[in-house]
Predicted model as a PDB file, atoms N, CA, C, CB and O in Angstrom, pLDDT in the B-factor column:
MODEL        1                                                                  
ATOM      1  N   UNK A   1     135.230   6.065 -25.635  1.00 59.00           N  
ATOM      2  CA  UNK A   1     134.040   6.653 -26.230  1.00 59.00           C  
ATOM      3  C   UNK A   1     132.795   6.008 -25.622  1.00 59.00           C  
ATOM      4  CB  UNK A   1     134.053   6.483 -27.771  1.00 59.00           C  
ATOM      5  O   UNK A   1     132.699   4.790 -25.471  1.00 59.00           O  
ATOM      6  N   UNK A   2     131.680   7.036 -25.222  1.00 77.00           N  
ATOM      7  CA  UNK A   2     130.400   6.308 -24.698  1.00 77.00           C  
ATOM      8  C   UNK A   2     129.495   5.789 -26.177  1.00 77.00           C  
ATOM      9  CB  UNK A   2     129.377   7.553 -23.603  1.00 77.00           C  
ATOM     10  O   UNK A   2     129.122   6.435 -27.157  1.00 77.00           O  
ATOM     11  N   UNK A   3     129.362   4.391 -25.823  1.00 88.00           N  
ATOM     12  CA  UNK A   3     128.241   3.917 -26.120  1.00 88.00           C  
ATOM     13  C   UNK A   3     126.815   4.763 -26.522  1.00 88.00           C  
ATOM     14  CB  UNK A   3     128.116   3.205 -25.125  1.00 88.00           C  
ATOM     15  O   UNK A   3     126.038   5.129 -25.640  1.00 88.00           O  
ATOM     16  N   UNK A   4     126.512   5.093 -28.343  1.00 92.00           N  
ATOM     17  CA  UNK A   4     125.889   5.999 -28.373  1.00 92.00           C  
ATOM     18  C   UNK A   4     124.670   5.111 -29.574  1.00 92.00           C  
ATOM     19  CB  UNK A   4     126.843   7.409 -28.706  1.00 92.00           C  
ATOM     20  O   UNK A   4     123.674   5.613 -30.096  1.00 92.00           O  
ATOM     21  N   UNK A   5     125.028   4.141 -29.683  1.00 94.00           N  
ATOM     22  CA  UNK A   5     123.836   3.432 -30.543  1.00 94.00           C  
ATOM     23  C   UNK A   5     123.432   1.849 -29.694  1.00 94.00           C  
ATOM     24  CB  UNK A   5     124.522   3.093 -32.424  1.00 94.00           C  
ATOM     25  O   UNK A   5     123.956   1.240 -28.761  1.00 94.00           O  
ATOM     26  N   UNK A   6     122.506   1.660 -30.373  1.00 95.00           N  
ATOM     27  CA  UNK A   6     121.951  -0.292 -29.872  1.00 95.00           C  
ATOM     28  C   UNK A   6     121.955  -0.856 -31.021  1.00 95.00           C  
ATOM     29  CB  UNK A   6     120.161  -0.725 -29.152  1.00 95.00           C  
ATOM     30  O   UNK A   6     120.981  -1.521 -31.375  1.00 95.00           O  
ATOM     31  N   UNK A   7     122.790  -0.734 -31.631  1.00 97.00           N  
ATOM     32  CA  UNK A   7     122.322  -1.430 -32.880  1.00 97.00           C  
ATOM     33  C   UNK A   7     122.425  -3.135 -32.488  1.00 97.00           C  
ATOM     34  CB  UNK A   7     123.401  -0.934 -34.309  1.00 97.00           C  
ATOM     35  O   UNK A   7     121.696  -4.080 -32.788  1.00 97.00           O  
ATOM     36  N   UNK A   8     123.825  -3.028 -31.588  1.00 96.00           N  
ATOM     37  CA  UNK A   8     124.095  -5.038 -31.845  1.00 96.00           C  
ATOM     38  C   UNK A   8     122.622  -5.745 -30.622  1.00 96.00           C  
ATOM     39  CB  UNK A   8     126.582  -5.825 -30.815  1.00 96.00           C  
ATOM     40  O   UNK A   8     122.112  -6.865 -30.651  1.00 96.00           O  
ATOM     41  N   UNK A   9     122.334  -4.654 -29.747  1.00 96.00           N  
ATOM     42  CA  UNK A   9     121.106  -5.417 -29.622  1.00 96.00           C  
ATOM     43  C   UNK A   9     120.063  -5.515 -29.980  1.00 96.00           C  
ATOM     44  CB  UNK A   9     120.805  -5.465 -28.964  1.00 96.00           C  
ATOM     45  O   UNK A   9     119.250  -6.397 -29.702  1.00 96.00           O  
ATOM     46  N   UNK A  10     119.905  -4.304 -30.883  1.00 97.00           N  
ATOM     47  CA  UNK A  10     118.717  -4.336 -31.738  1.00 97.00           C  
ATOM     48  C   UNK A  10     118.519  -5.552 -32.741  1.00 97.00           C  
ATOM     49  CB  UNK A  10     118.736  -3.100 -32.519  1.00 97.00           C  
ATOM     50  O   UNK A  10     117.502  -6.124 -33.132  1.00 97.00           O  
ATOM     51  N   UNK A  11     120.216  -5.781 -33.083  1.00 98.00           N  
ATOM     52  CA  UNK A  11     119.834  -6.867 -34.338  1.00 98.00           C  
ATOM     53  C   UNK A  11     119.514  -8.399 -33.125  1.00 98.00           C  
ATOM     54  CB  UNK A  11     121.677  -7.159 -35.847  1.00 98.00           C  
ATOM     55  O   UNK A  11     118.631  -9.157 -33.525  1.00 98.00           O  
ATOM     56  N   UNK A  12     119.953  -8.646 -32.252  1.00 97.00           N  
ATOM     57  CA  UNK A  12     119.883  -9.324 -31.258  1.00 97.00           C  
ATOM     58  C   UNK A  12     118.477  -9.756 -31.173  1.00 97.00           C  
ATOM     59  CB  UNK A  12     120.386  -8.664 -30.202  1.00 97.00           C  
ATOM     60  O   UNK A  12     118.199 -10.954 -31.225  1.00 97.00           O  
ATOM     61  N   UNK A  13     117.600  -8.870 -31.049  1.00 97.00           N  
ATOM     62  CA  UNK A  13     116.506  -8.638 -30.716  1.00 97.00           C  
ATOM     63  C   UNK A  13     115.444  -8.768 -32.097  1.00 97.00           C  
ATOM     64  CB  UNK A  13     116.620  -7.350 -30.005  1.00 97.00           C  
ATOM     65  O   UNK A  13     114.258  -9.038 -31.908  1.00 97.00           O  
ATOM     66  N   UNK A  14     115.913  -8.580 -33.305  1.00 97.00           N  
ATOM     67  CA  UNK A  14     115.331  -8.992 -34.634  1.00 97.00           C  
ATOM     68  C   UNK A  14     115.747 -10.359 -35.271  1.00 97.00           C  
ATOM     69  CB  UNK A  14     115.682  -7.950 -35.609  1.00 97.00           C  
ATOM     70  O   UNK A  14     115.361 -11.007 -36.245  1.00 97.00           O  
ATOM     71  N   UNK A  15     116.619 -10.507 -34.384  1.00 98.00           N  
ATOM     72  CA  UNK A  15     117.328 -12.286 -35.070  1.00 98.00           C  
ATOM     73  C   UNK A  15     118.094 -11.865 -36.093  1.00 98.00           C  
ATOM     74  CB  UNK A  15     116.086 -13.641 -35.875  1.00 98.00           C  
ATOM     75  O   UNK A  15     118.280 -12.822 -36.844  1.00 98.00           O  
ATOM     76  N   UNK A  16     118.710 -10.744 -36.544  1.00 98.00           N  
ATOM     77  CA  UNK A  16     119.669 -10.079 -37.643  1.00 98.00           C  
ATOM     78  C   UNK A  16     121.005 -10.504 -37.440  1.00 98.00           C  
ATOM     79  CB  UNK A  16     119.684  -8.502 -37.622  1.00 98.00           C  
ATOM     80  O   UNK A  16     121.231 -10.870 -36.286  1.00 98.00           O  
ATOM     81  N   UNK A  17     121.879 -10.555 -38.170  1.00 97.00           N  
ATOM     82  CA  UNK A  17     123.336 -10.231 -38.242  1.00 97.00           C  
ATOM     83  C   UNK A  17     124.116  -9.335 -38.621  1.00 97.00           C  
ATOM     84  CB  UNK A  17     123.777 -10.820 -38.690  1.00 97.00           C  
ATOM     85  O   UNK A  17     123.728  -8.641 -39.561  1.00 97.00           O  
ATOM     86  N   UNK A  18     125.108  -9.130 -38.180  1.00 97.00           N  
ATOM     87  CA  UNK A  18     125.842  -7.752 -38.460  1.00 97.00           C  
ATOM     88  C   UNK A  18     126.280  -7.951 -40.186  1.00 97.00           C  
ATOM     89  CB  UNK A  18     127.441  -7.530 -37.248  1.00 97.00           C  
ATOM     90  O   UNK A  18     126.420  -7.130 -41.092  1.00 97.00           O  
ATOM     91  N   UNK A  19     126.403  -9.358 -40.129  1.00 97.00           N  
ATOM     92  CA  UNK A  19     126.824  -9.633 -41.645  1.00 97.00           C  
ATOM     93  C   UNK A  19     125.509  -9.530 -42.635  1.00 97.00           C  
ATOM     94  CB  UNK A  19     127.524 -11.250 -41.785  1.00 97.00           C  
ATOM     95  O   UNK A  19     125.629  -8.785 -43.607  1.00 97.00           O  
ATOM     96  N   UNK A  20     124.200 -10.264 -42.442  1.00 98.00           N  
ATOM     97  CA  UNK A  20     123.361  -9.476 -42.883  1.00 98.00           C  
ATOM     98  C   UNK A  20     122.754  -8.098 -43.460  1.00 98.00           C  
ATOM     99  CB  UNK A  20     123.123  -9.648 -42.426  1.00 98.00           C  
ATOM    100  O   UNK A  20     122.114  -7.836 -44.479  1.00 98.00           O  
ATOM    101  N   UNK A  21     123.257  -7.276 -42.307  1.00 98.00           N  
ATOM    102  CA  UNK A  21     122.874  -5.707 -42.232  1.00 98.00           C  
ATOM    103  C   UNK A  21     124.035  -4.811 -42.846  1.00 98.00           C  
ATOM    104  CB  UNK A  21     122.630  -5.215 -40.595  1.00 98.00           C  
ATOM    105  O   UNK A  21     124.049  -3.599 -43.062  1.00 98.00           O  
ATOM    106  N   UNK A  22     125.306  -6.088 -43.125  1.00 98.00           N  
ATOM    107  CA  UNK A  22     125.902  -5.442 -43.913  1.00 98.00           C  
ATOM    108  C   UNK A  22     125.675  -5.716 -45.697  1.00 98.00           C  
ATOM    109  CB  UNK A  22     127.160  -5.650 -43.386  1.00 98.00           C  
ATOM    110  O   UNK A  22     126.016  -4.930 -46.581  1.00 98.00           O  
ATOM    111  N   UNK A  23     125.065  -6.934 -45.864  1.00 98.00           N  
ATOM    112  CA  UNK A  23     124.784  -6.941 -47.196  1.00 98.00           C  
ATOM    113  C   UNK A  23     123.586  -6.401 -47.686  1.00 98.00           C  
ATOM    114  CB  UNK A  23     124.851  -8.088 -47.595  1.00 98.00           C  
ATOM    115  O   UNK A  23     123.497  -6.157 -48.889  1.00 98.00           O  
ATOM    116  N   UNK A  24     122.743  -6.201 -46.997  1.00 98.00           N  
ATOM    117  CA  UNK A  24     121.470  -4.847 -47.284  1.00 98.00           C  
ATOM    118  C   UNK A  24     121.848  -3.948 -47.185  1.00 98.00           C  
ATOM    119  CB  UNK A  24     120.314  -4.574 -46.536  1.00 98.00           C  
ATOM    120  O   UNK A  24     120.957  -3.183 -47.553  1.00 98.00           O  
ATOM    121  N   UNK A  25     122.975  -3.211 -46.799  1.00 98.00           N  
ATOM    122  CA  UNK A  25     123.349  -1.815 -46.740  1.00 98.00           C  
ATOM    123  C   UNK A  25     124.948  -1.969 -47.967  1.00 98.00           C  
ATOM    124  CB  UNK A  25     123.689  -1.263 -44.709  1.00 98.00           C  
ATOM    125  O   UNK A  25     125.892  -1.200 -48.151  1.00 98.00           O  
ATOM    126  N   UNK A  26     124.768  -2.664 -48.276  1.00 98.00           N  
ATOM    127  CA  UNK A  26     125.945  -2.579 -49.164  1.00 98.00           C  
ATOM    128  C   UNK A  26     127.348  -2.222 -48.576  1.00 98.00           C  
ATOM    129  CB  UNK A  26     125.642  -1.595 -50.160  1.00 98.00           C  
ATOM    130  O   UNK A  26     128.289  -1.824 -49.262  1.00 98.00           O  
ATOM    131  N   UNK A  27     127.374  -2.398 -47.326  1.00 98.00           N  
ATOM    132  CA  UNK A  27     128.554  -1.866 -46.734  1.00 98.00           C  
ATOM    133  C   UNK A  27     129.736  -3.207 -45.752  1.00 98.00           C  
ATOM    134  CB  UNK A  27     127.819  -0.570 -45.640  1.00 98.00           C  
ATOM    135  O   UNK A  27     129.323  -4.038 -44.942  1.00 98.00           O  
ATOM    136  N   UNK A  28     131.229  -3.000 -46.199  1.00 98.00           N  
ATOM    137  CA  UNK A  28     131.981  -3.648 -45.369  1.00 98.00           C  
ATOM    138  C   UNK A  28     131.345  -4.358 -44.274  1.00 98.00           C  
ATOM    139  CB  UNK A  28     132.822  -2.845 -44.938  1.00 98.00           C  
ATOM    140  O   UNK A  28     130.498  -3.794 -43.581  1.00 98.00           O  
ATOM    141  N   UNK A  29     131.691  -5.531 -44.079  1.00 98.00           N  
ATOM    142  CA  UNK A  29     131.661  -5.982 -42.641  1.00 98.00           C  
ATOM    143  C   UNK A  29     132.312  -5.552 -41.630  1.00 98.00           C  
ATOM    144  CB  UNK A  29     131.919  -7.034 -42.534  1.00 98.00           C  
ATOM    145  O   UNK A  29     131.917  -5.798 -40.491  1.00 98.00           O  
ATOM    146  N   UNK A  30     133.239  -4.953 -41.830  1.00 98.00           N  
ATOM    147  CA  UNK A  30     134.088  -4.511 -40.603  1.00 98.00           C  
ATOM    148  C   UNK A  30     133.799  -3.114 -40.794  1.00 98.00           C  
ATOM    149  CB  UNK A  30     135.775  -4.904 -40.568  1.00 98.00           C  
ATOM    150  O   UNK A  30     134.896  -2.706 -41.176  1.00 98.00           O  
ATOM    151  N   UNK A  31     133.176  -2.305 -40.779  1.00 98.00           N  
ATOM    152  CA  UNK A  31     132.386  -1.312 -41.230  1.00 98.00           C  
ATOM    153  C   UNK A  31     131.257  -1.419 -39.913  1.00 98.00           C  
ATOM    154  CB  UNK A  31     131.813  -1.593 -42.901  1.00 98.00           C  
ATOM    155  O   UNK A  31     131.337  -0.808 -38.847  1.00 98.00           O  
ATOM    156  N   UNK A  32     130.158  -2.418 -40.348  1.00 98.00           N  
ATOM    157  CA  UNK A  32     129.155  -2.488 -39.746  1.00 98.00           C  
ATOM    158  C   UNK A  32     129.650  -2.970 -38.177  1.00 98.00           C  
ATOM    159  CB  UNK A  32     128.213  -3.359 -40.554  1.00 98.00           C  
ATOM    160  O   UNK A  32     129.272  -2.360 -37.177  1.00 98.00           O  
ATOM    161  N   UNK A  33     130.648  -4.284 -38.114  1.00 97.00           N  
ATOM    162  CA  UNK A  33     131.389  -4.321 -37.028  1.00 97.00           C  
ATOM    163  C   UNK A  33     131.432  -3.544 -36.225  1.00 97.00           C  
ATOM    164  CB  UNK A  33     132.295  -4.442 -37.181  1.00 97.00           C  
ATOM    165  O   UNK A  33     130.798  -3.831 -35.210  1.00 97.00           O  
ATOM    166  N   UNK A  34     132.132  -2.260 -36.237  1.00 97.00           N  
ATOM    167  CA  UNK A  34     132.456  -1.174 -35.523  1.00 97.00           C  
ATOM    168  C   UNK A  34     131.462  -0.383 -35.489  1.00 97.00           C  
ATOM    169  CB  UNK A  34     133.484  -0.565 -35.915  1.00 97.00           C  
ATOM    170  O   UNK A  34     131.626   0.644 -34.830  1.00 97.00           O  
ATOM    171  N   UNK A  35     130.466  -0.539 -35.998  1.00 97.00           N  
ATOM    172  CA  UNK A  35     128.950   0.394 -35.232  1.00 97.00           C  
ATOM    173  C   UNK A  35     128.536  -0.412 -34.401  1.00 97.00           C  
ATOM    174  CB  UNK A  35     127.501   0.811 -36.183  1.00 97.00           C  
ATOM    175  O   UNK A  35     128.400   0.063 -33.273  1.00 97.00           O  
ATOM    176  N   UNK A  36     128.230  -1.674 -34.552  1.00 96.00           N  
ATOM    177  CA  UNK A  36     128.194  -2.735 -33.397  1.00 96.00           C  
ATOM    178  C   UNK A  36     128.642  -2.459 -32.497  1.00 96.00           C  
ATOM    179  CB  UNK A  36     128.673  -3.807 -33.500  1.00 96.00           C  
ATOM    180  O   UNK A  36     127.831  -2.010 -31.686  1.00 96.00           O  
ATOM    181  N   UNK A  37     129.769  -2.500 -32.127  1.00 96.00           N  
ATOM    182  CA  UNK A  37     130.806  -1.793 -31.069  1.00 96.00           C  
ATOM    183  C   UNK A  37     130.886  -0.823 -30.593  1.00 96.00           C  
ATOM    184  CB  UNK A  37     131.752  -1.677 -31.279  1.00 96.00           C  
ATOM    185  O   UNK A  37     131.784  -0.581 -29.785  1.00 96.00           O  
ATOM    186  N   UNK A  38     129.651   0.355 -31.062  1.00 94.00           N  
ATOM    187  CA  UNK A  38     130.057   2.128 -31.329  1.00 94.00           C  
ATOM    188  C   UNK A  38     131.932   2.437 -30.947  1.00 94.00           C  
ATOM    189  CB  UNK A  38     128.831   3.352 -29.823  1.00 94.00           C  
ATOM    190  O   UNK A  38     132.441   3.180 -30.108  1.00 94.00           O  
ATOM    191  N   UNK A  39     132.652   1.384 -32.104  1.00 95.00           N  
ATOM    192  CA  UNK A  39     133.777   2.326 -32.656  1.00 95.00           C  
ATOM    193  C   UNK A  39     133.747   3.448 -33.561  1.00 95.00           C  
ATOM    194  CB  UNK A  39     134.567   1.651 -33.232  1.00 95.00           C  
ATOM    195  O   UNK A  39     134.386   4.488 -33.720  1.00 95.00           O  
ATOM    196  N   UNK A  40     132.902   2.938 -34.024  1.00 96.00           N  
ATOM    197  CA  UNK A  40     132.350   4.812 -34.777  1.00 96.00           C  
ATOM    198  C   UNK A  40     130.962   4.898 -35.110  1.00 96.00           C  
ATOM    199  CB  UNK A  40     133.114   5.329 -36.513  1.00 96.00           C  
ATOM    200  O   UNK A  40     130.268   4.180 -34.390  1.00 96.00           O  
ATOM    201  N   UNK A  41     130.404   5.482 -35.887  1.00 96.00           N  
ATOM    202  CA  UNK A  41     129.075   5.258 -36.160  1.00 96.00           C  
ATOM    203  C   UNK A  41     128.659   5.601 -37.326  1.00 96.00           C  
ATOM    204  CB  UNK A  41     128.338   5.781 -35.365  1.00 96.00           C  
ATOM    205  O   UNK A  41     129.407   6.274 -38.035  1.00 96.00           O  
ATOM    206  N   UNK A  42     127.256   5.181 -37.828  1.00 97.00           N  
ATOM    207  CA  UNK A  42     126.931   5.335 -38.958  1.00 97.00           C  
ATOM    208  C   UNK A  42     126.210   6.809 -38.873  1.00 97.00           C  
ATOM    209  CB  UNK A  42     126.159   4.135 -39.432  1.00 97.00           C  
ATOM    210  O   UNK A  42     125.747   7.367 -37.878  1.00 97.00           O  
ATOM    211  N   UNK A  43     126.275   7.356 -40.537  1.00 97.00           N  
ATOM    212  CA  UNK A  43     125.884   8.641 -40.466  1.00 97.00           C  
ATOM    213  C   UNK A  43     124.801   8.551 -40.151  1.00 97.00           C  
ATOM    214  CB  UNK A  43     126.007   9.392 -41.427  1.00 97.00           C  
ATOM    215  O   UNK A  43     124.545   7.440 -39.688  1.00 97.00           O  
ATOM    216  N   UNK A  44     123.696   9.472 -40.191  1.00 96.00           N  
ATOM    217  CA  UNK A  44     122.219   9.499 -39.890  1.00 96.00           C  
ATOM    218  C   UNK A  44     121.391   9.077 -40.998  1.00 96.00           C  
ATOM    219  CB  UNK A  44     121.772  10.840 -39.497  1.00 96.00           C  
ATOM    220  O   UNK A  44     120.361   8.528 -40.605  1.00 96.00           O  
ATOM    221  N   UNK A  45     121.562   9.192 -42.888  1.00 98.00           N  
ATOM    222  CA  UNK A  45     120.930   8.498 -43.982  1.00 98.00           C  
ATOM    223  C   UNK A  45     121.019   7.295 -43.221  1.00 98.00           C  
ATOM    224  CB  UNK A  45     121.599   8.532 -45.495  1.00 98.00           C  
ATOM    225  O   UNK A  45     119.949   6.966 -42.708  1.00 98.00           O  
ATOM    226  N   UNK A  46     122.238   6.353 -42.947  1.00 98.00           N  
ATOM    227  CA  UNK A  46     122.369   5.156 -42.810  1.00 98.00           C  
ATOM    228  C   UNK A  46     121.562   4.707 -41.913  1.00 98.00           C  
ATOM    229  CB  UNK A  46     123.471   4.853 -42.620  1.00 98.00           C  
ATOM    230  O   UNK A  46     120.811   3.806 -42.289  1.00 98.00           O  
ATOM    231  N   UNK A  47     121.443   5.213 -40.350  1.00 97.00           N  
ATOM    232  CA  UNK A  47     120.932   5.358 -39.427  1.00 97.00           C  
ATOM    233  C   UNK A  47     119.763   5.244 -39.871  1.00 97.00           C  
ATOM    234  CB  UNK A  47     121.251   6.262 -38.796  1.00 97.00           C  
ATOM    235  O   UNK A  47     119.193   4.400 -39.179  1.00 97.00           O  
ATOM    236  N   UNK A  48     118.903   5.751 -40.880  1.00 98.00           N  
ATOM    237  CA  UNK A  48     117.720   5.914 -40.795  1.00 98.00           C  
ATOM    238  C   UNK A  48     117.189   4.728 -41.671  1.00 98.00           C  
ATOM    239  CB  UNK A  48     117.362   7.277 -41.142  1.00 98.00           C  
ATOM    240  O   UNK A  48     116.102   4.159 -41.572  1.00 98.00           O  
ATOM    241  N   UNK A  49     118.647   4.389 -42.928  1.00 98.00           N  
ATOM    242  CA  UNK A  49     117.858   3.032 -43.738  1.00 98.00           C  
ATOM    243  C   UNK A  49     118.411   1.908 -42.439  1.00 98.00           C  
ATOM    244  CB  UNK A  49     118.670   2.534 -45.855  1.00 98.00           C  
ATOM    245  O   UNK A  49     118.627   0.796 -42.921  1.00 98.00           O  
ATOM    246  N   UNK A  50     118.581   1.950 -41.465  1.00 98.00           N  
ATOM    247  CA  UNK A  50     118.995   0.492 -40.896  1.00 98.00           C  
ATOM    248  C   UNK A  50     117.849   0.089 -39.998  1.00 98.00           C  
ATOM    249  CB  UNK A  50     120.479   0.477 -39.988  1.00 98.00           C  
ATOM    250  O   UNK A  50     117.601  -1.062 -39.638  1.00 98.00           O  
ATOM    251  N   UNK A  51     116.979   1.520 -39.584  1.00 98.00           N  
ATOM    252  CA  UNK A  51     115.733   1.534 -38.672  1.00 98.00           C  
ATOM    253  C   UNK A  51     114.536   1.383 -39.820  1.00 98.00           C  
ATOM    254  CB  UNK A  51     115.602   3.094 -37.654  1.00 98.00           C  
ATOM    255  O   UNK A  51     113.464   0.927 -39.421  1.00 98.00           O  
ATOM    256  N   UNK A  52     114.640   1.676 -40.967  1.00 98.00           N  
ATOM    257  CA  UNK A  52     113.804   0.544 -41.931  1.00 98.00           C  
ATOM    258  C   UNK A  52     113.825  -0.388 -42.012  1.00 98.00           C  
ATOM    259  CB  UNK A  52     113.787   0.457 -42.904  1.00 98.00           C  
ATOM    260  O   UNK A  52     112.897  -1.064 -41.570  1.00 98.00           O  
ATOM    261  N   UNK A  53     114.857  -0.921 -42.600  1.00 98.00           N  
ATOM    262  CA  UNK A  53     115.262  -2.400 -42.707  1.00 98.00           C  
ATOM    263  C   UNK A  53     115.177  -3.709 -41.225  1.00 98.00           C  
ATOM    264  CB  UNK A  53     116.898  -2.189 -43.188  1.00 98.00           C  
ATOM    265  O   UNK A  53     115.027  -4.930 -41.176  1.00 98.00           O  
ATOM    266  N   UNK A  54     115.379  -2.552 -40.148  1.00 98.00           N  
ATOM    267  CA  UNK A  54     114.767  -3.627 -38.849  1.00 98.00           C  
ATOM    268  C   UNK A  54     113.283  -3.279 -38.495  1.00 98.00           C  
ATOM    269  CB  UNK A  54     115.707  -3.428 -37.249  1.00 98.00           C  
ATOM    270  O   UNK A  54     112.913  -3.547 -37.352  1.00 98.00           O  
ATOM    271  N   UNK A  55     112.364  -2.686 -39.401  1.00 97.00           N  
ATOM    272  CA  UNK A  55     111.322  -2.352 -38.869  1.00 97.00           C  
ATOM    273  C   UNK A  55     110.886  -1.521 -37.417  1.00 97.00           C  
ATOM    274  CB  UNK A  55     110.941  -3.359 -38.930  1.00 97.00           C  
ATOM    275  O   UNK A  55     109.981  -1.960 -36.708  1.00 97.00           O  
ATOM    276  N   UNK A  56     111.666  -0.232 -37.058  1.00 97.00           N  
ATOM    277  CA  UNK A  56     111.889  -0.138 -35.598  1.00 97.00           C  
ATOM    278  C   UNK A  56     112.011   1.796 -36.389  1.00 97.00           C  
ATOM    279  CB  UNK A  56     113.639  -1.336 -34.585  1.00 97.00           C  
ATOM    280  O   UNK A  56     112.386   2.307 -37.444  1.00 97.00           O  
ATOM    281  N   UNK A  57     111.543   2.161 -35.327  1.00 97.00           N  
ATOM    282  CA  UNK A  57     111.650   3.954 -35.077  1.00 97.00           C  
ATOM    283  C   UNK A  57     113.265   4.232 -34.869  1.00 97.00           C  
ATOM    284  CB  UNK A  57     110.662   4.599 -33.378  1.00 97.00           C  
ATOM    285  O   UNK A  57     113.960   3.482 -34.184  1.00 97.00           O  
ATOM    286  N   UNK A  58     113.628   5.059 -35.347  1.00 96.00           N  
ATOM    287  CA  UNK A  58     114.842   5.179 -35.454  1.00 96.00           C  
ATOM    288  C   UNK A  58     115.312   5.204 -34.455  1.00 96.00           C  
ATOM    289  CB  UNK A  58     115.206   5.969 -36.040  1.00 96.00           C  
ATOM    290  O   UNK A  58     116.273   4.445 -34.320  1.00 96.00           O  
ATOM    291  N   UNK A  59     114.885   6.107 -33.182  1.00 95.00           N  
ATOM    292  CA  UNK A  59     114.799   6.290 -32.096  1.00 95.00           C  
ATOM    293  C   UNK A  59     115.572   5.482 -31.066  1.00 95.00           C  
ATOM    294  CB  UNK A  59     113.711   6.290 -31.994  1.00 95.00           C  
ATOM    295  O   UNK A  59     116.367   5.833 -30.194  1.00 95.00           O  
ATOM    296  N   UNK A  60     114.972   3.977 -31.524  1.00 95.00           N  
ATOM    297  CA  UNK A  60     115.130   3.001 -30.959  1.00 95.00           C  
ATOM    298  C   UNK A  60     116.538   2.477 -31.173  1.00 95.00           C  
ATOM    299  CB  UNK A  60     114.165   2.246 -31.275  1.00 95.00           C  
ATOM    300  O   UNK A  60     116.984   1.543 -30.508  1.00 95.00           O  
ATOM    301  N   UNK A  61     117.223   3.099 -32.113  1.00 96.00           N  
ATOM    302  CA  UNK A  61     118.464   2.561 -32.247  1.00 96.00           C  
ATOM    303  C   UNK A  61     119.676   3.568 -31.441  1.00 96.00           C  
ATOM    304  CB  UNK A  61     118.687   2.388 -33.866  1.00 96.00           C  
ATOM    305  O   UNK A  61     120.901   3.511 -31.548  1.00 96.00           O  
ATOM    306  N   UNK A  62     118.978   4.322 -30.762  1.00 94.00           N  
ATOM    307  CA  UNK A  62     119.653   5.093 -30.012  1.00 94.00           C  
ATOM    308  C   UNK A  62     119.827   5.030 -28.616  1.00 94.00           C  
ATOM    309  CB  UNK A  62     119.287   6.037 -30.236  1.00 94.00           C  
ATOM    310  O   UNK A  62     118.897   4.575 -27.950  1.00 94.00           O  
ATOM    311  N   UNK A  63     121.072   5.484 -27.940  1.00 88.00           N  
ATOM    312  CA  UNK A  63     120.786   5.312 -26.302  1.00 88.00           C  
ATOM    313  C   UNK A  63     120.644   6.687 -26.084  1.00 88.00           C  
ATOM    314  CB  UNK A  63     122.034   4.570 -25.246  1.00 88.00           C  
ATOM    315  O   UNK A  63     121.488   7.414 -26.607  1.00 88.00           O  
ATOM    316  N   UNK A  64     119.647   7.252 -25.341  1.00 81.00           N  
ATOM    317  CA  UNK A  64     119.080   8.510 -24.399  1.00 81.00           C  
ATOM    318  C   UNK A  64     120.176   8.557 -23.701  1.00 81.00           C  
ATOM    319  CB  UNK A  64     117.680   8.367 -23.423  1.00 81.00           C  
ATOM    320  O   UNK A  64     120.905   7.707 -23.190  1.00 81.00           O  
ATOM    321  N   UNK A  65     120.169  10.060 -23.785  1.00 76.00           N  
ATOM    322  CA  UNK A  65     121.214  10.891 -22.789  1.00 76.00           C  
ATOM    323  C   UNK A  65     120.368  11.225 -21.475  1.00 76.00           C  
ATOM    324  CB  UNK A  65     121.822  12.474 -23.547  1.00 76.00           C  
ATOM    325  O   UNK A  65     120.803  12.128 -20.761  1.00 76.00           O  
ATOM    326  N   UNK A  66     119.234  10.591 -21.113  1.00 65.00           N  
ATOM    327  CA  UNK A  66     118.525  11.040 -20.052  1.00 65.00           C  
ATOM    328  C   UNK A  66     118.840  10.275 -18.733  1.00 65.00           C  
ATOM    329  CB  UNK A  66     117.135  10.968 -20.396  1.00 65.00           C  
ATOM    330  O   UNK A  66     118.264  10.582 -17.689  1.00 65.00           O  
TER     331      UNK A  66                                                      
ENDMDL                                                                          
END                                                                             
């Protein structure tokens, strides 16, 4: 599967943790894990509270197909 989010460098880049971003989102660690990884991904609500919570355009948590 291609690589379709930034999240683990986004949090990289905010000083975040995956374990963090999983206890503000109320969700599994191994959950958030695997968006890290794009083993799967988060829906788009989620998507959109995780680009709140890092202060960042949602946008930004995405990789361009360009």
């Amino acid at each position: 599967m291609d690589d379709l989010n930034r999240l683990k460098v986004v949090l990289v880049e905010k000083k975040k943790t995956s374990k963090w971003l999983a206890e503000e989102l109320d969700k599994n660690p191994s959950t958030v894990s695997k968006w890290c990884t794009n083993v799967s991904q988060p829906d788009l609500q989620t998507l959109n509270r995780i680009a709140n919570l890092l202060d960042i355009d949602v946008k930004d948590l995405l990789i361009s197909n360009k």
